[in-house]
C-alpha positions in Angstrom: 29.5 29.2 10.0 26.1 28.5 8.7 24.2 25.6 7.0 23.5 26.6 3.4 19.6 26.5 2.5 18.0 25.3 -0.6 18.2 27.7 -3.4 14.7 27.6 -4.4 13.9 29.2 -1.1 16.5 32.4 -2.7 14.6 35.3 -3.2 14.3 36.7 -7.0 15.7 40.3 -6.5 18.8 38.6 -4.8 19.8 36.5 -7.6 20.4 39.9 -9.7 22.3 41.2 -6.6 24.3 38.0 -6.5 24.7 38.4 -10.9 26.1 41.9 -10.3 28.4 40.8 -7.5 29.5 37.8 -9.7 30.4 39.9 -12.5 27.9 37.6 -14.2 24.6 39.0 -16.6 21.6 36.9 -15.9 20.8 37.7 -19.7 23.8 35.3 -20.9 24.4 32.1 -19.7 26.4 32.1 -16.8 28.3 28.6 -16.9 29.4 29.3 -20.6 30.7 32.7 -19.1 32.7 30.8 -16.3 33.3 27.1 -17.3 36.6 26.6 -16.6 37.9 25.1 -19.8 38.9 26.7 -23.0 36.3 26.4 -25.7 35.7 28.5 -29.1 31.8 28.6 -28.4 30.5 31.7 -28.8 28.1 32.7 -25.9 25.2 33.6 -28.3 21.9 32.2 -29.3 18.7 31.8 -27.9 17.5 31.6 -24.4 17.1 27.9 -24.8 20.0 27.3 -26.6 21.9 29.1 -23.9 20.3 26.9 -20.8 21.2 23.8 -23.0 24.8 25.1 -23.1 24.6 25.4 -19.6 23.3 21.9 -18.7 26.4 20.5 -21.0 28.8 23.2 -19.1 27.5 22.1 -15.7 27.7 18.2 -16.3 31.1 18.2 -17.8 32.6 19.9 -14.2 30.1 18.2 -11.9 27.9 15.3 -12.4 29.2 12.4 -10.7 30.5 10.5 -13.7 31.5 13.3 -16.0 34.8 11.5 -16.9 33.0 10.1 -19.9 31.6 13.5 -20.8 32.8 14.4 -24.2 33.9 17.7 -25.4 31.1 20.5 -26.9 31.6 20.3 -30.2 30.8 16.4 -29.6 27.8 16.5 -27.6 26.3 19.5 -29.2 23.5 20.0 -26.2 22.0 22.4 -29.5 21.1 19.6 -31.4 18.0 18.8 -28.7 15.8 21.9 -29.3 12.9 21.9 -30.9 10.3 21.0 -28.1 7.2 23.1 -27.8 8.2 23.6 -24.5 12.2 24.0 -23.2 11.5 22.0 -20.3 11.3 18.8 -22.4 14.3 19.8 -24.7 16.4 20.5 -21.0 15.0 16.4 -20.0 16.6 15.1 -23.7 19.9 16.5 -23.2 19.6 15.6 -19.9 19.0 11.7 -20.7 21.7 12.3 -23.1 24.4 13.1 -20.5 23.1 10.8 -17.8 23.5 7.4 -20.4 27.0 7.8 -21.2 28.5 6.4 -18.2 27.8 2.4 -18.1 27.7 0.4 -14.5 30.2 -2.8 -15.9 27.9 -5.1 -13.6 24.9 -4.9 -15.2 26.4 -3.6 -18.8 24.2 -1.0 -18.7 24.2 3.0 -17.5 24.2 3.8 -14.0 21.3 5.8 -14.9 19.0 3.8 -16.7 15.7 3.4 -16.2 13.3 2.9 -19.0 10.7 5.1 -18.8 13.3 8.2 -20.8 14.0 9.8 -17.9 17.1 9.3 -15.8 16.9 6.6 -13.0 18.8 9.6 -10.3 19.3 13.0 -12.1 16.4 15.6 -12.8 15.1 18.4 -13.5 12.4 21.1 -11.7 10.9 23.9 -13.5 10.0 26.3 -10.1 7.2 28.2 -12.2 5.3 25.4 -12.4 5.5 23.9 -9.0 4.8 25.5 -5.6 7.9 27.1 -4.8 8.1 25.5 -1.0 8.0 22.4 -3.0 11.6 20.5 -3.0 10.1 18.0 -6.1 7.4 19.1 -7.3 8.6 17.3 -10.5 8.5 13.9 -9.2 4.9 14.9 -8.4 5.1 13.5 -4.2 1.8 14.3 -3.1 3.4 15.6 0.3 6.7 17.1 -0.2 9.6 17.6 2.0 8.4 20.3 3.5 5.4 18.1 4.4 2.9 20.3 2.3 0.5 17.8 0.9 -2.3 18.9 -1.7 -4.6 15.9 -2.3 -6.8 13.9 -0.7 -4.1 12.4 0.9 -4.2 8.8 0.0 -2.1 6.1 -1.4 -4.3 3.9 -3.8 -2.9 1.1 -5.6 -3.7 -1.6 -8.3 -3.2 -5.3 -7.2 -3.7 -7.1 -10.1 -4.5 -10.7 -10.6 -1.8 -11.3 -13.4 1.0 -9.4 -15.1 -1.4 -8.8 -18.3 -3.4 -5.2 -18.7 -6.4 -7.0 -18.9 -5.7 -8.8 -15.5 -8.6 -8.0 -12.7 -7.4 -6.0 -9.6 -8.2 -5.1 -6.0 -8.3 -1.5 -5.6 -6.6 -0.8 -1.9 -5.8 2.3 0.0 -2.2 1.5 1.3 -1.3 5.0 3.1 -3.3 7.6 4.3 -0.7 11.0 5.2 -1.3 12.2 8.6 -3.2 15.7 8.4 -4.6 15.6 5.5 -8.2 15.3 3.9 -8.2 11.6 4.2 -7.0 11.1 7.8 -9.4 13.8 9.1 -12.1 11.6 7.6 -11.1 8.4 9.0 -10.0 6.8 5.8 -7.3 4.0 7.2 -4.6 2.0 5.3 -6.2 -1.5 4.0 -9.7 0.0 2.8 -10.6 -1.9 -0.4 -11.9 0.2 -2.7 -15.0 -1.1 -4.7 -16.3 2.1 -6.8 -15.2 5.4 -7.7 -17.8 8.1 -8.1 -20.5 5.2 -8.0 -18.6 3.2 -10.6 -17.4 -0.6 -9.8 -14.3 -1.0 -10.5 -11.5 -4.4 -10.5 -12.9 -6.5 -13.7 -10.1 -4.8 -15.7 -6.7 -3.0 -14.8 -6.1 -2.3 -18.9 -9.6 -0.8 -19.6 -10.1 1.0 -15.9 -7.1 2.3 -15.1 -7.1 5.5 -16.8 -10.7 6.5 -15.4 -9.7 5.4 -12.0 -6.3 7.4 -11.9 -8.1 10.7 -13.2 -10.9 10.5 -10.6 -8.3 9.4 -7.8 -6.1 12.5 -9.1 -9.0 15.1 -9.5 -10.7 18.0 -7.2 -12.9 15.5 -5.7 -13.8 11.6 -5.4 -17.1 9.7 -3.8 -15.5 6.1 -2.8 -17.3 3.3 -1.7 -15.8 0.1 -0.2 -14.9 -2.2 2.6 -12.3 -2.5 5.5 -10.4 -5.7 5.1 -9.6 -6.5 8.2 -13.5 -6.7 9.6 -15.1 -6.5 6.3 -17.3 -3.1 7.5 -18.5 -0.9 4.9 -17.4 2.5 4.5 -18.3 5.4 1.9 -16.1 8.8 1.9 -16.6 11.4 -0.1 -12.7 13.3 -0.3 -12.1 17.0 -1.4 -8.5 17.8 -2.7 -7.3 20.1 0.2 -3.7 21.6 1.2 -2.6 20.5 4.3 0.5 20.1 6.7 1.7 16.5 6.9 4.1 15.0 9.1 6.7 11.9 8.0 5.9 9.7 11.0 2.6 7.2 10.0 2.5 5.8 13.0 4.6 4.7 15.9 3.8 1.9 18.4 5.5 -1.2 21.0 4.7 -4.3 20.4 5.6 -6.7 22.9 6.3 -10.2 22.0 8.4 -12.9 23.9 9.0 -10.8 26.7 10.9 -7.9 24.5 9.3 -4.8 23.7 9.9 -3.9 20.4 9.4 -0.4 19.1 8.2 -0.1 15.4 8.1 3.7 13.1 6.7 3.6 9.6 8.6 6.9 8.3 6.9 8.2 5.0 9.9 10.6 3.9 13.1 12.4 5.2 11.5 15.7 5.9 13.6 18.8 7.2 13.9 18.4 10.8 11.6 21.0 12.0 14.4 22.6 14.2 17.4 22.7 12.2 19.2 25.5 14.5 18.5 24.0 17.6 19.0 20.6 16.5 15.5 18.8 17.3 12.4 17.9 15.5 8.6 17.5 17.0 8.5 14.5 15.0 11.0 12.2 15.8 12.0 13.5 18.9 8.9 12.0 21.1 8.7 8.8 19.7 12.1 8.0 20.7 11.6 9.3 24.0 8.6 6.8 24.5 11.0 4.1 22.7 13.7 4.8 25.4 10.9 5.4 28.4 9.5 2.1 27.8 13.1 0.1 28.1 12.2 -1.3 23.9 15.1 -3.6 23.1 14.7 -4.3 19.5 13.4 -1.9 16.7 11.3 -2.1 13.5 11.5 0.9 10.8 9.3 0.4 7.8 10.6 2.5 4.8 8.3 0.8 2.3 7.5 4.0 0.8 10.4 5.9 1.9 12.1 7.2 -1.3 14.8 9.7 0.7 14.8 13.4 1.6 17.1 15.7 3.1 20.6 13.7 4.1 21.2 15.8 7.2 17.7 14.2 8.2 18.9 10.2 7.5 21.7 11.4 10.3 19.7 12.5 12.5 17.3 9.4 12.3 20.3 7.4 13.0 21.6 9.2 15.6 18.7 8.6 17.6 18.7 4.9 16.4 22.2 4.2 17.6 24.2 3.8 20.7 26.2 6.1 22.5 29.2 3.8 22.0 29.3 4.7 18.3 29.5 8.7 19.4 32.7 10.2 17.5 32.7 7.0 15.1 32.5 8.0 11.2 28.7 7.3 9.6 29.3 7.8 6.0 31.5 10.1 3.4 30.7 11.9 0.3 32.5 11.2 -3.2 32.6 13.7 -5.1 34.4 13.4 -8.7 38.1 14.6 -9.0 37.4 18.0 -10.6 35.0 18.9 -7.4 37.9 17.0 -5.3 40.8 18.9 -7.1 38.8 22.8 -6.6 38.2 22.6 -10.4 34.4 23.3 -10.9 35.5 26.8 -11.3 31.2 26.8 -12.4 30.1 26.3 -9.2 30.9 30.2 -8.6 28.0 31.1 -10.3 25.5 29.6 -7.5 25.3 31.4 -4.1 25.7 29.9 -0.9 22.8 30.4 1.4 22.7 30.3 5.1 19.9 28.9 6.9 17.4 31.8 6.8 17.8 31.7 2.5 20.5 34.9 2.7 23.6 35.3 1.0 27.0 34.8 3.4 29.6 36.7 2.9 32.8 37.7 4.1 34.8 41.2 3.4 32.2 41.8 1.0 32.8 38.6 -0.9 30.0 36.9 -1.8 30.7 32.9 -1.0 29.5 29.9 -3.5 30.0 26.8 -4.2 32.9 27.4 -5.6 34.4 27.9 -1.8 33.3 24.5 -0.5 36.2 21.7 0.1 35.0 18.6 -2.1 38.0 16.4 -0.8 36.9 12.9 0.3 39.0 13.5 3.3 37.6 17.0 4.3 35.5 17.2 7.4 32.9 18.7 5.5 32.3 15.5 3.2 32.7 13.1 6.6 29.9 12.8 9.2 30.5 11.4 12.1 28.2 9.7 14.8 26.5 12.3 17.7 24.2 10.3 19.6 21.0 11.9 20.2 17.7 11.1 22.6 18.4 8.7 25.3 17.7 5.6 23.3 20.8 3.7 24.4 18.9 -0.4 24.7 18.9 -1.4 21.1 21.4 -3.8 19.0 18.9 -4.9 16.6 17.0 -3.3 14.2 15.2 -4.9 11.1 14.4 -2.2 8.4 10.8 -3.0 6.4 12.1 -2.3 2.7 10.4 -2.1 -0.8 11.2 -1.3 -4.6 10.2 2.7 -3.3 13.1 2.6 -0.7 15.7 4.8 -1.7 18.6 7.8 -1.2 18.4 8.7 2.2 16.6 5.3 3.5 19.0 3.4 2.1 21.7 5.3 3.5 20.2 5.3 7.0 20.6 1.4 6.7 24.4 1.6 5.1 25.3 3.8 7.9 24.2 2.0 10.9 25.0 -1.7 9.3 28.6 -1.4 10.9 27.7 -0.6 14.2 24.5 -2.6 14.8 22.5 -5.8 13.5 20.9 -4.3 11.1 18.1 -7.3 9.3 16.3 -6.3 6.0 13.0 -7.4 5.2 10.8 -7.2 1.6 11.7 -6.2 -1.7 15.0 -5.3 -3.4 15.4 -1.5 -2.3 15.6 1.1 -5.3 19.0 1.3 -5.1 20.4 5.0 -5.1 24.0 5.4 -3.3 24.3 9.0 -5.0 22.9 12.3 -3.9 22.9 16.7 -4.8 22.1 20.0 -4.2 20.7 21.7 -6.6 22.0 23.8 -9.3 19.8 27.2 -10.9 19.4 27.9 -14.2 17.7 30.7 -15.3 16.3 31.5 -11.8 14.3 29.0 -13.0 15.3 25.6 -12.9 16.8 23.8 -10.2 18.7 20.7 -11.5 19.6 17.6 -10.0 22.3 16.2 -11.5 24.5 12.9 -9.4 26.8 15.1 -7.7 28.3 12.5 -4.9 28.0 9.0 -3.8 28.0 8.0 0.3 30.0 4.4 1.7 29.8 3.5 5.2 32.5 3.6 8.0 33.5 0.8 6.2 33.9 2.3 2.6 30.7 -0.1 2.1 28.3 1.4 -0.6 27.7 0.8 -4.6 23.9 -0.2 -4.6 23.4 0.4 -7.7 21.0 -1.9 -8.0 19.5 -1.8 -5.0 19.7 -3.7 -1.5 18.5 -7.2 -1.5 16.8 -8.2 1.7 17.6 -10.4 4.1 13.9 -11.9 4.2 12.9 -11.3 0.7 8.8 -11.1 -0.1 7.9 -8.9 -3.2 4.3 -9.0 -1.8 3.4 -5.4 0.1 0.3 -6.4 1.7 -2.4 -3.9 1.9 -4.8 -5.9 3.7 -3.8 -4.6 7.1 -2.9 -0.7 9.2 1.2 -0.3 9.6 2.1 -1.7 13.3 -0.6 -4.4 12.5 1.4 -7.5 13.4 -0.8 -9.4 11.0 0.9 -7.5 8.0 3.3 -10.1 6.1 6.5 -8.2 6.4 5.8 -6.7 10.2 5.0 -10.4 11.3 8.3 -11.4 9.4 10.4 -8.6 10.7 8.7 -9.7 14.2 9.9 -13.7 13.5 13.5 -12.1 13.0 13.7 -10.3 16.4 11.5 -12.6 18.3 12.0 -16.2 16.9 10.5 -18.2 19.8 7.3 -16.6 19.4 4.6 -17.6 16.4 2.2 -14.9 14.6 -0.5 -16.2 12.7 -0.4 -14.6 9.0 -3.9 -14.3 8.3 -4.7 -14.6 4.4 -1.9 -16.6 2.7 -4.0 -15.9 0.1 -5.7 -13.1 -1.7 -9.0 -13.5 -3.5 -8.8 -11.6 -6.8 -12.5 -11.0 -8.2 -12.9 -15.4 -7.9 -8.8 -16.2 -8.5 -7.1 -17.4 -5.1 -3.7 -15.8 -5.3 -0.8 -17.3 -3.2 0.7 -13.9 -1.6 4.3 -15.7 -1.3 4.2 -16.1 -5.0 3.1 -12.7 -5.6 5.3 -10.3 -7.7 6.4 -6.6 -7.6 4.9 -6.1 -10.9 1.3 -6.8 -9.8 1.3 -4.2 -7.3 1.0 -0.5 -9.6 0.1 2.5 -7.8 -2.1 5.3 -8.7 0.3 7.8 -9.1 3.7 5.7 -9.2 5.6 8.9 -8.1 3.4 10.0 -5.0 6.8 9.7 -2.7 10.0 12.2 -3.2 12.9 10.4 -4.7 16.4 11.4 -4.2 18.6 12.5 -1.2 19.5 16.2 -1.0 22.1 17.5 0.9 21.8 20.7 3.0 24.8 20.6 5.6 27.5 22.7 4.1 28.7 25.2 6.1 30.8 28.4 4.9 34.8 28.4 4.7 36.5 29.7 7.3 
């Protein structure tokens, strides 16, 4: 049995091999060919016409909520060409199919967003991106592979007021290990005061534009100071690539005689030893956590936005205790055509082993189309297999933000039956569905809401996100992660370590001359740079072949 890999990783040549053995032409459109349902369309038409067929086809067998799909003639996925460029006609009828299925909480769809994209479903055009990238359409600057190409900073606008004209504090919140930045000793809570000899803060309306292109080009000259002793520092960056890894930092604070471990975790990376089961990563800071006896634990996720699901398992296996060994972590919900072996579509996309290589068995080549999608099945059930020897901790607080999602929140759904599990900051993103991806075209790997995860205790449905149990909207820059200074680490710390008292330095924050009060502070003041610069979504990678 092997664990299927991602198909962007599946080599050109062997997608005609696996056309031939499929009885499928690449030149037609494969779903149209195979879709399961009668239907007088004619397979004809242009190549775009065909892949918009195919996005219809694919969506009406598996997206999540494709009980509200209606039938071709209806839809007409032809009635969105036009674009200069395909990829933007692919996003419409996209949008399209992701807005018909409405959330009856909020009386609105599941997949809105505002911004014409779809809040969970995408897109990924693979000529356009570096191929080892899992998103280079949600433009992460390091992706789950942890191949960065940037400077390798998170910047971000804190403005003084909601309006564009507000003035803003320019502050480096993030700086990804290995890359351009780190190497030149740029730290998280530099305040930046010009770009390329510019000053910059009077105006977030008028500046922002000039700011985001310098902080997005080949190279930047920034000139500043560090907040937290005021010492000046001037950098000049060079975009670079570079190998990042997830983990930020990792450190014990002791406090009230407990030793508390803390891990700010920047993404849900593939763990770096999928065969043998362990990652160079994770796998030493746990050791230290269980070496030095830590009783409590802190995981920051502000700018978590998911990752590979097999990775959130094996986060949490390390996290838990052995008593929850053989206990159920979470199941996967598919939509009753997947459940009842109908996506007969599915048989037109390979499944890979680990090493990117067709499986098969008596010469037949295996797909999707093999895989059990029953909510019972062991393959859509994952149970609890302790790992490390981390056995001392009952309480963990989670540091959330509006850029926790996927895979972070389903770290914290899974572990919330087992353990005192504490949220603190902002309302998390809120996305209890994940996918794999499906090619078109050997081109385009799309995303659509294949599945959503619940908890031992059929818990899920955060839709609109996890509200904390110590809610602040105010990320504070000001200070390095494991700083016990920074507002939601010295509120996490309060949670776990009452008796004790940690001075908050800076209840306020001086805005170019306006004193603002950080506890009235809101998420809308805070705008990154790039607002996409962490990978959104939770992919899932552990299907193994039928027997």
């Amino acid at each position: 049995m092997q664990i299927r890999k991602d198909l962007r990783y599946f080599p050109r040549y062997m997608v005609l091999l696996v056309c031939i053995c499929l009885g499928t032409a690449c030149k037609k459109d494969r779903s149209i060919e195979d879709r399961g349902e009668p239907d007088p369309v004619t397979p004809v038409g242009s190549r775009t016409e065909l892949t918009l067929d195919s996005l219809y086809y694919y969506a009406k067998q598996i997206y999540y909520w494709n009980d509200v799909i209606p039938d071709y003639q209806t839809f007409n996925p032809r009635q969105y060409l036009g674009k200069s460029d395909p990829l933007n006609s692919y996003d419409d009828a996209l949008y399209a199919l992701t807005q018909l299925k409405i959330n009856p909480q909020t009386n609105i769809p599941y997949e809105y967003y505002g911004d014409g994209f779809p809040k969970y479903s995408y897109i990924d055009d693979l000529t356009k991106s570096n191929p080892s990238f899992v998103s280079a359409t949600k433009t992460a600057n390091v992706d789950l592979e942890g191949n960065g190409f940037d400077f390798g900073i998170r910047p971000v606008f804190f403005t003084s007021g909601a309006e564009e004209s507000s003035s803003y504090l320019l502050f480096i919140t993030a700086v990804y290990p290995g890359s351009p930045a780190a190497a030149a000793g740029v730290k998280r809570g530099w305040q930046i005061k010009t770009v390329n000899g510019k000053p910059v803060g009077a105006s977030y309306g008028a500046e922002k534009a000039q700011v985001t292109s310098a902080l997005t080009g080949a190279s930047v000259i920034l000139t500043g100071v560090n907040f937290e002793d005021s010492k000046p520092f001037s950098v000049t960056l060079e975009k670079k690539s570079y190998k990042s890894s997830p983990v930020y930092t990792s450190k014990i604070i002791e406090r009230s005689g407990k030793k508390i471990g803390y891990l700010a975790f920047a993404r849900f990376s593939e763990i770096s030893d999928l065969k043998g089961n362990n990652d160079i990563n994770l796998d030493p800071v746990f050791a230290e956590f269980s070496t030095q006896g830590i009783t409590d634990l802190v995981v920051d996720l502000r700018y978590n936005g998911g990752g590979y699901i097999n990775t959130s398992a094996y986060l949490a296996n390390l996290i838990a205790p052995a008593a929850t060994n053989g206990k159920k972590m979470y199941t996967e919900i598919f939509n009753q055509t997947m459940q009842k072996g109908e996506a007969k579509i599915l048989a037109n996309q390979p499944l890979l082993d680990e090493n990117g290589k067709i499986q098969t068995q008596n010469g037949r080549v295996y797909t999707y189309a093999n895989l059990n999608y029953q909510q019972d099945s062991p393959d859509n059930n994952v149970y609890f297999a302790k790992k490390g020897s981390l056995n001392t901790v009952s309480n963990v607080v989670f540091i959330v933000s509006k850029n926790t999602a996927s895979a972070s929140e389903l770290l914290i759904n899974s572990l919330k039956p087992y353990m005192n599990v504490k949220l603190v900051g902002d309302t998390t993103f809120g996305k209890p569905v994940g996918f794999f991806p499906v090619t078109i075209e050997n081109r385009y790997d799309v995303y659509f809401s294949m599945f959503e995860t619940k908890n031992a205790l059929n818990e899920g449905g955060y839709f609109s996100g996890m509200l904390p149990d110590v809610l602040s909207e105010f990320d504070d820059p000001r200070y390095e992660f494991g700083d016990s200074k920074e507002d939601y680490l010295a509120r996490a710390l309060q949670l776990l370590a009452p008796a004790g008292s940690v001075s908050r330095k800076g209840a306020t924050m001086n805005i170019r001359g306006r004193e603002i009060m950080t506890s009235t502070f809101k998420a809308e003041q805070s705008r990154p740079v790039n607002p996409h610069s962490e990978f959104n979504g939770m992919i899932d990678k552990r299907y193994k072949m039928a027997k």
